[in-house]
Each structure stands twice: as structure tokens, then as C-alpha cells.
C-alpha positions in Angstrom: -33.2 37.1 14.9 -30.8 34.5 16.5 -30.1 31.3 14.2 -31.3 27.8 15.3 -28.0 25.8 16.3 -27.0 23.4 13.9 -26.8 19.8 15.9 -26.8 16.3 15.8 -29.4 16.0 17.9 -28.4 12.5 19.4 -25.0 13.2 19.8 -25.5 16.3 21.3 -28.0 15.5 24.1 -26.1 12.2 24.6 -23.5 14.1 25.9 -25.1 16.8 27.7 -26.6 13.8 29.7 -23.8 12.2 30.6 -21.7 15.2 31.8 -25.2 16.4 33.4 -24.9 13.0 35.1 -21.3 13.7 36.6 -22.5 17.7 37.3 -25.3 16.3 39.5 -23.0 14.3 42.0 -20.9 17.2 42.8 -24.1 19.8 42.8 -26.6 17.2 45.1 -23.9 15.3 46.9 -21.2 17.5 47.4 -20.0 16.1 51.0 -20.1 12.6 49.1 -18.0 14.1 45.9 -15.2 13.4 46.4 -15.4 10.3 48.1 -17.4 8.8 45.2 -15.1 10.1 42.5 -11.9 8.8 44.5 -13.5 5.6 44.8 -14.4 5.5 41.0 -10.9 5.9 39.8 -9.4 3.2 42.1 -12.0 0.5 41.1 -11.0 2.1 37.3 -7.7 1.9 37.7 -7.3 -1.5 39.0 -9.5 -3.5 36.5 -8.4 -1.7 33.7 -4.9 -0.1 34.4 -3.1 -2.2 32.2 -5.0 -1.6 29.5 -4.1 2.6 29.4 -0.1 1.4 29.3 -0.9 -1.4 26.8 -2.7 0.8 24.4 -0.3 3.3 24.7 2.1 1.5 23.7 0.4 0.2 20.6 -0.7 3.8 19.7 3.0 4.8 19.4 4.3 1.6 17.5 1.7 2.5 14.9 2.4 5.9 14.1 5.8 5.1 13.9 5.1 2.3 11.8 2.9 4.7 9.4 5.2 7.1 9.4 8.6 4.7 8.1 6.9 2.8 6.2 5.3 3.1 2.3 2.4 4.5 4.1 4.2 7.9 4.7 3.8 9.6 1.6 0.4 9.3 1.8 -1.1 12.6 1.6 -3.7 14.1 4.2 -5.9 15.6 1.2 -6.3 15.0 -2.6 -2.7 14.6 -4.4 -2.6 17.7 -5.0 -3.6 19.6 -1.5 -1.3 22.2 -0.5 -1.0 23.1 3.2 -3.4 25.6 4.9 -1.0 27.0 7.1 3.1 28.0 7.3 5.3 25.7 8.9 6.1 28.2 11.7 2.7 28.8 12.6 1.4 24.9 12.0 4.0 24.0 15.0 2.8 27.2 17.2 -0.7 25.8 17.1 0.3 22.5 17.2 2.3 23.2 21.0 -0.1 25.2 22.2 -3.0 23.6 21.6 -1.4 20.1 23.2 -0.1 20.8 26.8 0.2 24.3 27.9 -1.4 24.7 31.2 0.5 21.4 32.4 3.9 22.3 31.2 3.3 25.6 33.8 2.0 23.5 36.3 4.2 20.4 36.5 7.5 21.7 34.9 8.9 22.5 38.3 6.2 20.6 40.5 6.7 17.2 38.6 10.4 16.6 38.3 10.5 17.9 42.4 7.9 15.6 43.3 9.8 12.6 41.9 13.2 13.4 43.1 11.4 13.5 46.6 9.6 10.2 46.4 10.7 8.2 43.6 8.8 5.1 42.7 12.1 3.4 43.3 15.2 3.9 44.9 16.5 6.6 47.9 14.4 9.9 48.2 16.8 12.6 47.1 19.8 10.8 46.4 21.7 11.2 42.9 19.7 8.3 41.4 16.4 9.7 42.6 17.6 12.9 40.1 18.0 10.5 37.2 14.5 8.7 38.2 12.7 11.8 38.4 14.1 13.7 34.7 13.8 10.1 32.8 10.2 9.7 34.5 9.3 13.4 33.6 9.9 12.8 29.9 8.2 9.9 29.7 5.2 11.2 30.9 5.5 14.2 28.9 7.5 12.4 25.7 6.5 10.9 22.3 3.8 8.7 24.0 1.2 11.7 24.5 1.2 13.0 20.8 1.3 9.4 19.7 -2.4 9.5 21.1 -3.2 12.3 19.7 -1.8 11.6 16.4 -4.0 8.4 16.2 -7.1 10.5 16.6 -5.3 13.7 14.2 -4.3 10.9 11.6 -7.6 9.5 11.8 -9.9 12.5 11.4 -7.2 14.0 8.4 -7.3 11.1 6.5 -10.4 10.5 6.0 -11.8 14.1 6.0 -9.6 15.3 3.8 -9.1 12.4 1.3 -12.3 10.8 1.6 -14.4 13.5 2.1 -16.2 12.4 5.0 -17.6 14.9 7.7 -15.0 15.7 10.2 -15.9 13.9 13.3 -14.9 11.1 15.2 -17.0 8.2 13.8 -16.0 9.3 10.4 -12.4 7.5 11.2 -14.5 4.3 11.6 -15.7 4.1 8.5 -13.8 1.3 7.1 -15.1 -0.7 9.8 -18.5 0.9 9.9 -19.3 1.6 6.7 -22.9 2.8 6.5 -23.1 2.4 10.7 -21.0 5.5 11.4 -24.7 7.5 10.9 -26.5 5.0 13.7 -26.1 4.6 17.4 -22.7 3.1 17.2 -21.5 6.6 15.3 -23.4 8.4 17.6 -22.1 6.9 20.7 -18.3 7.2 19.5 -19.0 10.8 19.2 -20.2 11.2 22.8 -17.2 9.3 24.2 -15.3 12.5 21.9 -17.6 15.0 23.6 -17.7 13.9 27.2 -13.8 13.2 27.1 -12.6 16.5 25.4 -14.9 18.1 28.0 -13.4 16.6 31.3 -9.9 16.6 30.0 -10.0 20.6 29.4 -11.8 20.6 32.7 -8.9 19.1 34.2 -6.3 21.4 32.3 -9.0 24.4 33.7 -8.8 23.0 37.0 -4.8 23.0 37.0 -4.3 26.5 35.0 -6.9 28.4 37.5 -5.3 27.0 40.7 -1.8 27.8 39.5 -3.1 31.3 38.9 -4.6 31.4 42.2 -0.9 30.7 43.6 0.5 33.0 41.8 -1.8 36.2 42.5 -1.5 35.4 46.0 2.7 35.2 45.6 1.8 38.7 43.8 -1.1 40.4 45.4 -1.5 38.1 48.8 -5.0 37.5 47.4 -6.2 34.1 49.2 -6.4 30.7 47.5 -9.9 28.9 47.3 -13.0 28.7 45.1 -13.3 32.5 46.2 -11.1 33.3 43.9 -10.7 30.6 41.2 -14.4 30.6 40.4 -14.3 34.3 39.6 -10.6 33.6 37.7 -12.6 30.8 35.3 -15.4 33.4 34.8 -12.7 36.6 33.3 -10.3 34.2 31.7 -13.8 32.2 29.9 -14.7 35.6 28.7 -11.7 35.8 26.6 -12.0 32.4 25.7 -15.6 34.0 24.3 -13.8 36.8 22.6 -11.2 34.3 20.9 -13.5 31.9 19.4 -15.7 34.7 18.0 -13.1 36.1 15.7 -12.8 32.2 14.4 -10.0 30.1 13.9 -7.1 31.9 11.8 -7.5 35.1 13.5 -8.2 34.0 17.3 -6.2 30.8 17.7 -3.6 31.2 15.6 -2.8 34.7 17.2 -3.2 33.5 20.6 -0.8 30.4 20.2 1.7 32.7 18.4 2.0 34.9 21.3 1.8 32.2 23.9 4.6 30.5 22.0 6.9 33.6 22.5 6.0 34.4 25.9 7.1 30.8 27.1 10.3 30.4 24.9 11.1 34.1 26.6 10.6 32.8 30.1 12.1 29.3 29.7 15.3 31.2 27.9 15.6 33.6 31.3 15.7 30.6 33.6 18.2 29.0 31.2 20.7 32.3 31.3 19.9 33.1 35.4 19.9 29.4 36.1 23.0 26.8 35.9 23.6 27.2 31.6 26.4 24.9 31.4 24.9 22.4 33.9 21.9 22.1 32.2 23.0 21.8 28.5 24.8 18.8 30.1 21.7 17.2 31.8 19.6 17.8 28.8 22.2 15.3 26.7 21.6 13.1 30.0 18.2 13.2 30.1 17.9 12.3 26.8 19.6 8.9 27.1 18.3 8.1 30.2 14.7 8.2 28.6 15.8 6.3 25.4 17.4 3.5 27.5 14.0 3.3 29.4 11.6 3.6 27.3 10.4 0.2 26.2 10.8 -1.2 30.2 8.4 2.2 31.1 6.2 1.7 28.1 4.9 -1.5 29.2 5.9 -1.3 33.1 2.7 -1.6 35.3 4.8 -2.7 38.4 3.1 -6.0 38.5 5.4 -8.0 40.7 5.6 -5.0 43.3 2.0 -3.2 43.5 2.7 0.5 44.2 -0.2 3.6 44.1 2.4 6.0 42.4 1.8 3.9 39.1 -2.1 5.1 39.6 -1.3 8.4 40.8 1.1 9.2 37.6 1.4 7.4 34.9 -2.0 5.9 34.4 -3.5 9.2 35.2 -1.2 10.6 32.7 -2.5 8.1 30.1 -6.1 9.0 30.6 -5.6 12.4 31.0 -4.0 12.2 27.4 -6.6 10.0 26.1 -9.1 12.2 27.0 -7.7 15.4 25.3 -7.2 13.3 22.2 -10.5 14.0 20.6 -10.1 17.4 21.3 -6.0 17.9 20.3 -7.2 15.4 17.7 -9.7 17.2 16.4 -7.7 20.6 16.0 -4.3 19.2 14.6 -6.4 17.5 12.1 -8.5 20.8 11.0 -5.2 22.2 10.9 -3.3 19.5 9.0 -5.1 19.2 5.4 -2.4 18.7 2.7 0.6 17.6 4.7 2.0 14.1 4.2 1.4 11.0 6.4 4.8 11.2 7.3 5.4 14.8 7.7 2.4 14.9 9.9 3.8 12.3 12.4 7.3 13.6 12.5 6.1 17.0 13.6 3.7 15.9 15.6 5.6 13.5 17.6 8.8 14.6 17.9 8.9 18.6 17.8 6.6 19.4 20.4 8.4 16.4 22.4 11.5 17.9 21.4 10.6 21.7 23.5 8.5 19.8 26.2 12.3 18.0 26.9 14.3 20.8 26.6 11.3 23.3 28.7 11.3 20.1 31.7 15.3 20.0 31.9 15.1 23.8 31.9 12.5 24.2 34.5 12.9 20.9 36.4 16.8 20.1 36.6 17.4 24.1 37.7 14.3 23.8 40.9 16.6 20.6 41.7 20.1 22.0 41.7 18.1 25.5 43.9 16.7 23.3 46.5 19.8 20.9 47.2 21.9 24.7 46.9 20.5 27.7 48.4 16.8 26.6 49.4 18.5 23.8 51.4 15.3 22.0 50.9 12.7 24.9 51.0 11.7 24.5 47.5 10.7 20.9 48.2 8.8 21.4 51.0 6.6 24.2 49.4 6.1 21.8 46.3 5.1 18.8 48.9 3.0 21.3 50.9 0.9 22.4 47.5 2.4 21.5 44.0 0.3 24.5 42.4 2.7 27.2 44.2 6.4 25.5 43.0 6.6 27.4 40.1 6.3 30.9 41.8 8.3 30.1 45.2 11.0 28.5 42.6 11.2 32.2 40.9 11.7 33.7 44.7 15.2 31.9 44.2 16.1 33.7 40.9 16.6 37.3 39.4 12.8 39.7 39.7 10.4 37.3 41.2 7.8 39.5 40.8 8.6 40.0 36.9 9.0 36.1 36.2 5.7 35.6 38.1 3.9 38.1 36.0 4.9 36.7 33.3 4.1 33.1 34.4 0.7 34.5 35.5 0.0 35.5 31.9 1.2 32.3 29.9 -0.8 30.1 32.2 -3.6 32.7 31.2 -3.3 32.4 27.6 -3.1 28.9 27.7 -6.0 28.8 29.5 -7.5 30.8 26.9 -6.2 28.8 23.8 -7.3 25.7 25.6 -10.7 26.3 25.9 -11.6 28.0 22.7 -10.1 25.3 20.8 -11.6 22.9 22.4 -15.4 24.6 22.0 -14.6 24.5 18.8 -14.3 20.9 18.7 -16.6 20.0 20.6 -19.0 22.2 18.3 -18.0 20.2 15.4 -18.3 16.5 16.9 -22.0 17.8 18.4 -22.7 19.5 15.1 -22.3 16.1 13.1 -18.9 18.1 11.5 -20.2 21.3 10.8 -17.7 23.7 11.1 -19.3 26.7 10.0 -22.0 27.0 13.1 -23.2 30.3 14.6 -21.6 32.1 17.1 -24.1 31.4 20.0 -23.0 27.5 19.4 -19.1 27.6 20.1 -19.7 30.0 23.2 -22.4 28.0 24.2 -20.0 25.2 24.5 -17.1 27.5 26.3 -19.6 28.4 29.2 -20.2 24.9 29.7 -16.4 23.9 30.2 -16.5 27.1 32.7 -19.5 25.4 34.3 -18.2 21.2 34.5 -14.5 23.1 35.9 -15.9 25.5 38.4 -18.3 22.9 39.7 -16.1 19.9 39.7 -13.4 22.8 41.7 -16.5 22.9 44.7 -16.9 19.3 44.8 -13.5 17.7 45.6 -11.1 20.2 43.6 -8.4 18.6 41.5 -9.1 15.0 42.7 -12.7 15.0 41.5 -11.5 16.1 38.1 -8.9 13.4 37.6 -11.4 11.2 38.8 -14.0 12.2 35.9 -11.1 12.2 33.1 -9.9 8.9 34.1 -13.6 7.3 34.0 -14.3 9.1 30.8 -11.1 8.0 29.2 -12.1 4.7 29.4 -14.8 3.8 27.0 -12.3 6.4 24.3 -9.7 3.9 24.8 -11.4 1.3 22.7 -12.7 4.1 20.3 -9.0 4.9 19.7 -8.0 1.0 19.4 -10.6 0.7 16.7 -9.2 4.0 15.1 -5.8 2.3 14.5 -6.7 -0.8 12.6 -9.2 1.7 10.8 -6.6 4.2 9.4 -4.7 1.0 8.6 -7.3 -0.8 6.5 -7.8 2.6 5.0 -4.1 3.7 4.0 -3.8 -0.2 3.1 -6.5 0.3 0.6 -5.2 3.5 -1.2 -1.5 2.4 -1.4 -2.9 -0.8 -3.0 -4.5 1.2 -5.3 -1.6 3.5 -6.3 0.1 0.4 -7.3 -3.0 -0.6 -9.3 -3.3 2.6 -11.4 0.5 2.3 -12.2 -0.1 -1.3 -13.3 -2.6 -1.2 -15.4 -2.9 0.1 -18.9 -5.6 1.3 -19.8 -7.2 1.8 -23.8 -8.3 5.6 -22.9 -5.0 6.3 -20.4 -6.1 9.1 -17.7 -3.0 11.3 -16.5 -3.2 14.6 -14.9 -4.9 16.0 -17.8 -8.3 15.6 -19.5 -8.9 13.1 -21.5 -10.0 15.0 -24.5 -7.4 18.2 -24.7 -8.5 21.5 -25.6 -6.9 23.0 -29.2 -3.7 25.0 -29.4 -5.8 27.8 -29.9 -8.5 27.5 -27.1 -5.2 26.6 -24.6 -3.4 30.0 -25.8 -6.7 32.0 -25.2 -6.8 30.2 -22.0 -2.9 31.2 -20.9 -3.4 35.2 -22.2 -7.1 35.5 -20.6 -7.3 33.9 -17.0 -11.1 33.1 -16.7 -12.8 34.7 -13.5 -14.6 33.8 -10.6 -17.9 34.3 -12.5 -16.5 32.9 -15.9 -16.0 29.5 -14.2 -19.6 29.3 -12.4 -20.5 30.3 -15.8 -19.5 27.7 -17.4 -19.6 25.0 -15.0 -23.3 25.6 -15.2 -23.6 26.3 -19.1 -21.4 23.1 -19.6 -20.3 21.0 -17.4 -23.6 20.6 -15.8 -25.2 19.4 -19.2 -22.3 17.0 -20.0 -22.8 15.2 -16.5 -26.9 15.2 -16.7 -26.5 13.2 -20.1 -23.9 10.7 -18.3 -25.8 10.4 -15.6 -29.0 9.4 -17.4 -27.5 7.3 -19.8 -25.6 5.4 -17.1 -28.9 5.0 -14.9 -30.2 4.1 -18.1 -28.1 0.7 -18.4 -29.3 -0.5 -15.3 -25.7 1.7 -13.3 -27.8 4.4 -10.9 -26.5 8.0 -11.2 -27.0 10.9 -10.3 -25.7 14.8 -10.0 -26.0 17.3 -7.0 -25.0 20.4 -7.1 -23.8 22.2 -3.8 -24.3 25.7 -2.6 -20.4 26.6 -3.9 -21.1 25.7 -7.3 -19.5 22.5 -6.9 -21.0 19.6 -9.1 -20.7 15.8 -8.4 -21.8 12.6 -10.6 -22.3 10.1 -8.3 -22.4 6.4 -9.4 -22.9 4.2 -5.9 -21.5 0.6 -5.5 -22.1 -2.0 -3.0 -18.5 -2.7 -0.8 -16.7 -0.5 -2.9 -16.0 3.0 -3.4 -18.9 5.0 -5.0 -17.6 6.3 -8.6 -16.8 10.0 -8.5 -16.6 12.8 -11.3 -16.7 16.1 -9.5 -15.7 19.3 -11.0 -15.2 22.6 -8.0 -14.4 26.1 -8.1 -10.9 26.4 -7.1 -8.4 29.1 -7.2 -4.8 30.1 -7.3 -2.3 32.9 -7.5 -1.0 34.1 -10.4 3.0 34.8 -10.5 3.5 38.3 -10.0 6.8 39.9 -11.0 6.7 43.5 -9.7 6.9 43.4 -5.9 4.0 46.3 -5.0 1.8 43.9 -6.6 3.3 40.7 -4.2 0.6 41.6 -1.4 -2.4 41.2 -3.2 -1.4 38.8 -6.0 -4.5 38.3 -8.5 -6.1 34.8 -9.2 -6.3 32.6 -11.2 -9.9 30.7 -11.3 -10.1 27.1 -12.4 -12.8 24.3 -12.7 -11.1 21.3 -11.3 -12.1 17.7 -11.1 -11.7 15.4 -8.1 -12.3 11.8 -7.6 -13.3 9.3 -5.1 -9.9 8.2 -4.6 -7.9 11.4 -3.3 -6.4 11.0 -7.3 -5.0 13.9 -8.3 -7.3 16.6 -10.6 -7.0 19.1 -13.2 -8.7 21.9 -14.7 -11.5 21.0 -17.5 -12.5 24.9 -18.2 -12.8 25.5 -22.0 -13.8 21.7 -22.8 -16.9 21.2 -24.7 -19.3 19.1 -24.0 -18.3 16.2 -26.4 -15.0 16.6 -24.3 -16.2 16.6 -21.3 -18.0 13.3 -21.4 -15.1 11.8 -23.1 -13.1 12.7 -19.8 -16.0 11.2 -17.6 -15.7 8.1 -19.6 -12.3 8.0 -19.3 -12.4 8.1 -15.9 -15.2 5.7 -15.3 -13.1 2.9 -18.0 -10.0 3.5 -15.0 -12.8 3.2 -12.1 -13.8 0.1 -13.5 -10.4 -1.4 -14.1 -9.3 -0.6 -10.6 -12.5 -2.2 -8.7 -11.9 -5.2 -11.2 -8.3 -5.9 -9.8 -7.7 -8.4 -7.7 -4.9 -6.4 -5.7 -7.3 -3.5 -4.8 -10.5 -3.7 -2.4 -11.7 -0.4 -1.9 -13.2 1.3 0.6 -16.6 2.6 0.1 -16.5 6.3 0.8 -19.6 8.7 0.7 -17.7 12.2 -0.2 -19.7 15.3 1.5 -17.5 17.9 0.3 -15.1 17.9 -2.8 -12.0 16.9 -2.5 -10.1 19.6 -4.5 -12.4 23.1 -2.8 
């Protein structure tokens, strides 16, 4: 029997409206398309234009504001969290899922096309070179993952330290507050939908038309919907297969390999390709796009109108915009426990870092081939159709048909990586934050990218998808403005706190450990005799669960409503709620964690250690209760609710009320 799909029913029709609205022009008008869609981005782009560069430019001041600043050490996660992946893999995922097909498709293609018509200066000429690598990594630089680590920041922060569902409206809540569950939440979560969908669509678009180019460079198979339509139908169906085996097995494995496969390629091109030459224009490149940057940041060419602004940058901007929910979404699910600051370091600057060094690669070498050997060849074919420069580029170097295998692949499984990450966003914004939905759900949500790509393809090609990314980026825009001074008021709050808890001193003082210790005996018994999985349920329900009834009733009792859930997991939470501040917390959750093993055939499986351990409205940091008796344990709820009361008390601190759905130390 098939399980009903878990939605949020507004949220999720809302957005198959909208895209149904956008289906419907290119299915019932499709001699109209792409006149229609052309003429919605230039009346887009000309009233609002400035606004993509401006908040741009305020998305990356902030995050590197956050990151230098006190707010850095903030933690994405209780105090405590530990990371959920390695480093190494963390950064695979973190590349791949950000801006593979486009990296294939405009590494040679971009760079070319601006050395052949700069926005300024002589087609072609020695300055046109500098123009087009200082323009490349702008486009392709720090100011893309500053987006998306507004939106990753955002949905970390408060997901993992406040407990909130991991959507988009939940990074609103400071501003929200109880709101975030009406139409405003439930339109900010559309804008996610509708502008993760078009966004991959475009990325679709570009990856199955490159792979078009480069079959018919392979195979002489023809280029047209005859054979892209069929290409987004087989490479969907892995997309199926990946996000069935769920997230640590499919997208980690698939972003992995794609990471190898494109540092191999890039490193041939390097080694074939001018090596000397290009370790020198990498140094170059770098400079020339640090000594621009502010002038390009905030450069709309206002004095001396030109369409390549539209046709490049802003496009860019949208394009980025509208992949944020989505790259968002998925840097944040894979972020919980890394610092403020560790978060925007790597996400800003290391996939920046290869995106630079894979453009200088890629575009500096197609430069020196086709003012060399192609004596103009190469820039022709990229003029004629941008999709087949990366394939007539490898006709200039060592095995053509090797390298264009290769390339076929990569675009491939970043085609694949693309759209099963994004299904599974986009089944977590529609499913109100669910993460665990069926199966049926997320490859519900991968045909549908298949279908707005392939059908958007028939109506104007490319064109009509830029179009639909650049209108659906808009309305995000101010989602993500909001974002910013959200994560600000929120971080703002918690530091201010911190201080407050250091401050103050309080009559019953609340450290890492429990209030009321356990005896020297009970604590050796506890070190020689970890307690199971079953021992701390056991207990939790024998004891812990008692304990917090009795608060609960006595508080509700003196006029302080209170009460205790109990989850699925075993997790149990006293819940005190407050009116513009944060609702008092005790929770106590099941959590484990390795014991030290000191023979190494037993360093594979290593045995754990079980633990009931408390969390807190604030993120604060918890500790394990297990062995307490009940007079203990409502000492240590008192304790707890004496340093609550303090903090809310103090004039430096204003809280922000949180509604935790899941605990903050599982």
C-alpha cells in the first residue's frame, strides 16, 4: 500500500500553480513563447536591474561581516554539535552541488565570448584578454556563494540552534514570529519552490544541450529537442535511482566521484595546455579581479546603457538567486555543527578558490589555442553555438575523443547531482521541513524538473529558461533581503546572551553539569557499566518523565503554563511558553557516542556509549542527567529555570522567541 505524501498543502499547490502557470505559455502558446518570455525579462530587467547588483552586493558585505566579526564563533547547532560530515567530503558536496553544469558549459564558452565582445574596450586585443578573465571571475567569484550562504546561514542557524523546521520561512522568524505558519510563511516558501525549480531547469537546460554537442562531436548524432528530450528522460532516471538511496549514500557518492572526474580533466588541460603560461595568468587573474571588484559589484553601466549588462551579469545574479533556496537548502542540511565562521570561509572562498583556478585553466588555454593554432576557429564555433566550445576546444589538444567522453560524463553527473539534490529540497520546503518523506515524494519532484526543462527546451530553448529564472528570482530577492537582517537580529540575540550568562551570578550556578551531582559511587558504576540504548529509554521514562510531570504541574499551578510532550524517539521536553521571548526549555534526548577503543580490529565498529542529555532553548550547551534521581532531577530543572529567568530579566538580552520542533542535542 503506497503512503499518502506528507505536504503542506498550501505551499505545495501554490507552487504547482504558479510553475503550471509558466508550463501553460509554452504548452498553449508555443509560437508566442518565446516572444513573451523575452519580453518579460527586458521589462524585468529594466525596472529592477539595479536592485539584483545592489543586493548582491549587500549579501556579500554581510557574510563577511558575520564571518570577522564576534558573530563567527557562533555555532550552527547546540554548543556542543559535532559535524555530520568530514571535511573532505563537506567541500565535495558543497562544489558539486553549487555550479557544476555551468562550470562545463561556460568555462571555455564564457571567457571566449568576452575576449570577442568585451563590454568595453577593442574585440580581441590584449586588454579584451584581461576584460574577459577579470569578468569571468566575477561572475563566477565570492558573489554567488555569498547568495547562497545567506540562504545556508539562514536555514543552519535557525534549524539547528533553534530548532525550527528546516524551510525557508523558518529564517524569518525573528521577524515573523508566530506569522512564519500563515500566508506570509507560506508564500516565502513558494518563491523557494518556484525559484529552485526554474533555476535547475536552467542548469538542465545548459547540461542537456552541452551533451547534445558533445554526442554529436562523438557519435554525429543531431542537435535538437530530438535528442535532448530523450537525454533529460535517461539522465532523470538516474537522478530517480540517486535520490532513492537518500542522502549520504546517493549524493555524497555522486559528488565524490564528480569531484575526481573534473579535477582529472582540468589537471590534463593544465599538463597538455600552456603550464607555465597559465600558473602566471592565474596570479594575474587574481589581481585583476581584486582591483575590480568593488567598481563591478555596484557597476550597472548607468551613464552608458549597454544589453551585455542584461545579458550577463544580471542574468547571472538571478540565475544565482534562484538556485539559492535550493544550494541553500542543501549546504545547510549538510552544515549542522560547524561554526558561523567556518561555514562562511569554506563556503565562500574554496569553491571560489577551484571555480578560479578551473576558468583560468579552461578559459585562458581556449584563448592562447584560438589566437595560436585555431587562428580564430575556436571563436567562431563558440560565436556560432556556445554549447559546442568545450568539445571543438578538445579537437585542439591530445585524444579529443577521450577528453570528450570524459566531459560527456561530468556534465552527466552533474546533471544528476543537480537534480536529486534539488528534489530533495524542494520536498522539504513543500513538505513544511520534513525530511523523512516517502520515496514516491522526492521522485515525484524529479519528474517534474524533467517536465518544466524539457518543456521550457520546446518553447524557446535556453532563452525561455533564462527568462522564467530571472522573473522568478525576483520576488526571492526581497525574501533573501529580509533573510539578512533576520539572521542578524537572531545572532545579535544569542551573542548578547552569551555575555549575559557570563555576567551574571547566579545563587544555584548551572555549568556543564547538573545541578544536583550524582555520588562517587553512582558516577564509578556509571564509568565501569555504560548504560544501553534500552537502559536510557528506561530510565528516561521511569524517571525523568515523573520529575518533569511534577514541575510541570506545579509550575502551571502558580499561574506559569507548562507542559511535557514526549516524541516518537523518546525525547522528552518541558515546555514553559512566554510572550516576546523565548519559551523556557528542559529537554532531556537519547544521544549517543563512541566509546575509545584501544585494539585496532575493534576501530571499525566502535561500541557506544548511550546518554540522556539535556538541551535548552538557547543552543546552551547539555550534559548527561542518567543516574539522577528524581529529587535531582527537579533540582537541575530549577536550576535551569532560576538562570532562564535571570537572563530574560536582563536588560542587555531580548530574546528571540523560538518554538523548538526537534531537540537540539538528537
Amino acid at each position: 500500500m503506497l503512503k499518502p505524501f506528507i505536504i503542506n498543502p498550501p505551499v505545495f499547490w501554490g507552487a504547482l500553480l504558479i510553475i503550471g502557470l509558466f508550463l501553460a505559455v509554452g504548452i498553449f502558446l508555443p509560437d508566442q513563447a518565446g516572444e513573451i518570455f523575452g519580453a518579460m525579462q527586458v521589462l524585468i530587467l529594466s525596472w529592477f536591474g539595479w536592485l539584483y547588483l545592489l543586493a548582491a552586493g549587500i549579501f556579500l558585505v554581510t557574510v563577511l561581516l558575520l564571518c570577522l566579526g564576534r558573530y563567527g564563533r557562533l555555532k550552527l547547532g547546540p554548543d556542543d554539535s559535532k559535524p555530520d560530515f568530514k571535511f573532505t567530503s563537506w567541500i565535495a558536496m558543497l562544489f558539486a552541488a553549487g555550479m557544476g553544469i555551468g562550470l562545463m558549459f561556460y568555462g571555455v564558452g564564457e571567457p571566449m565570448s568576452h575576449f570577442l565582445a568585451p563590454p568595453t574596450g577593442e574585440p580581441g586585443s590584449v586588454a579584451a584578454m584581461r576584460e574577459a578573465m577579470s569578468i569571468t571571475f566575477f561572475h563566477w567569484g565570492i558573489h554567488a556563494w555569498a547568495i547562497y550562504a545567506v540562504v545556508g546561514l539562514a536555514l543552519a542557524y535557525f534549524g539547528y540552534r533553534y530548532n525550527l523546521p528546516l524551510t525557508i520561512r523558518s529564517g524569518l522568524y525573528p521577524l515573523l514570529k508566530e506569522r512564519i505558519n500563515g500566508p506570509i510563511g507560506h508564500a516565502v516558501d513558494i518563491f523557494a519552490i518556484v525559484g529552485t525549480m526554474f533555476g535547475i531547469a536552467t542548469s538542465m537546460g545548459t547540461g542537456v544541450t552541452q551533451m547534445n554537442a558533445g554526442l554529436s562531436f562523438l557519435l554525429g548524432w543531431p542537435a535538437g529537442p530530438t535528442i535532448q528530450l530523450p537525454l533529460i528522460i535517461i539522465v532523470t532516471g538516474f537522478a530517480i535511482l540517486s535520490v532513492t538511496t537518500g542522502l549520504d549514500k546517493g549524493v555524497r557518492i555522486l559528488s565524490e566521484t564528480n569531484l575526481v572526474v573534473a579535477i582529472c580533466l582540468m589537471l590534463f588541460v593544465l599538463l597538455v595546455g600552456p603550464t607555465a603560461e597559465l600558473f602566471r595568468d592565474f596570479v594575474q587573474n587574481i589581481g585583476l579581479y581584486l582591483d575590480r571588484l568593488v567598481l563591478r559589484t555596484f557597476n550597472i553601466y548607468a551613464y552608458e546603457p549597454t544589453p551585455w549588462v542584461d545579458a550577463w551579469t544580471l542574468f547571472y545574479w538571478a540565475w544565482w538567486i534562484s538556485w539559492s533556496p535550493f544550494v541553500g537548502m542543501f549546504i545547510a542540511r549538510i552544515s549542522r555543527g560547524r561554526t558561523v565562521r567556518e561555514f562562511v570561509c569554506a563556503v565562500l572562498f574554496i569553491p571560489a578558490g577551484f571555480t578560479f583556478f578551473w576558468m583560468t585553466v579552461f578559459g585562458n588555454t581556449a584563448i592562447f589555442i584560438d589566437t595560436g593554432i585555431a587562428a580564430g576557429a575556436l571563436g567562431q564555433a563558440i560565436t556560432t553555438d556556445v554549447s559546442t566550445g568545450l568539445f571543438v576546444f578538445f579537437q585542439y589538444l591530445p585524444w579529443p575523443m577521450v577528453t570528450s567522453t570524459l566531459a560527456v560524463i561530468l556534465v552527466g553527473i552533474f546533471f544528476v547531482t543537480s537534480a536529486d539534490s534539488g528534489s530533495l529540497v524542494m520536498d522539504a520546503i513543500s513538505a513544511g521541513g520534513e525530511t523523512e518523506t516517502t520515496t514516491l515524494q522526492r521522485v515525484f519532484w524529479c519528474v517534474m524538473e524533467a517536465v518544466v526543462a524539457g518543456s521550457l527546451l520546446l518553447a524557446g530553448g535556453l532563452t525561455a529558461l533564462q527568462s522564467a529564472t530571472i522573473a522568478t528570482a525576483l520576488p526571492f530577492t526581497f525574501v533573501l533581503l529580509a533573510l539578512v537582517w533576520s539572521l542578524i537580529q537572531g545572532m545579535r540575540s544569542d551573542l548578547a546572551q552569551q555575555y549575559a550568562q557570563i555576567a551574571l551570578v547566579a545563587p544555584s550556578p548551572v555549568t556543564n553539569q547538573p545541578a544536583a551531582g550524582l555520588t562517587w559511587q553512582r558516577r564509578l558504576s556509571l564509568m565501569l557499566n555504560a548504560p544501553s540504548r534500552r537502559d536510557v529509554l528506561e530510565y528516561m521514562g521511569k524517571k525523568v518523565r515523573p520529575a518533569l510531570d511534577q514541575v510541570a504541574e506545579e509550575l502551571t499551578r502558580r499561574g506559569r503554563p507548562a507542559n511535557v510532550q514526549q516524541q516518537p524517539d523518546g525525547t522528552l521536553e518541558l515546555r514553559s511558553p512566554a510572550e516576546n521571548v523565548r519559551d523556557f526549555v528542559y529537554g532531556v534526548s537519547l544521544v549517543s557516542e563512541p566509546l575509545a577503543n584501544f585494539s585496532p580490529m575493534a576501530a571499525s565498529k566502535p561500541e557506544q556509549r548511550y546518554e540522556a542529555r539535556t538541551y535548552f532553548s538557547s543552543g546552551g550547551r547539555g550534559y548527561d542527567i542518567m543516574g539522577l534521581h528524581r529529587d535531582q532531577l527537579i533540582s537541575d530543572v530549577l536550576a535551569q529555570f532560576e538562570r532562564y529567568l535571570q537572563l530574560v530579566q536582563s536588560p542587555e538580552v531580548q530574546l528571540v522567541h523560538a518554538a523548538p520542533e526537534h531537540p537540539a542535542g538528537s
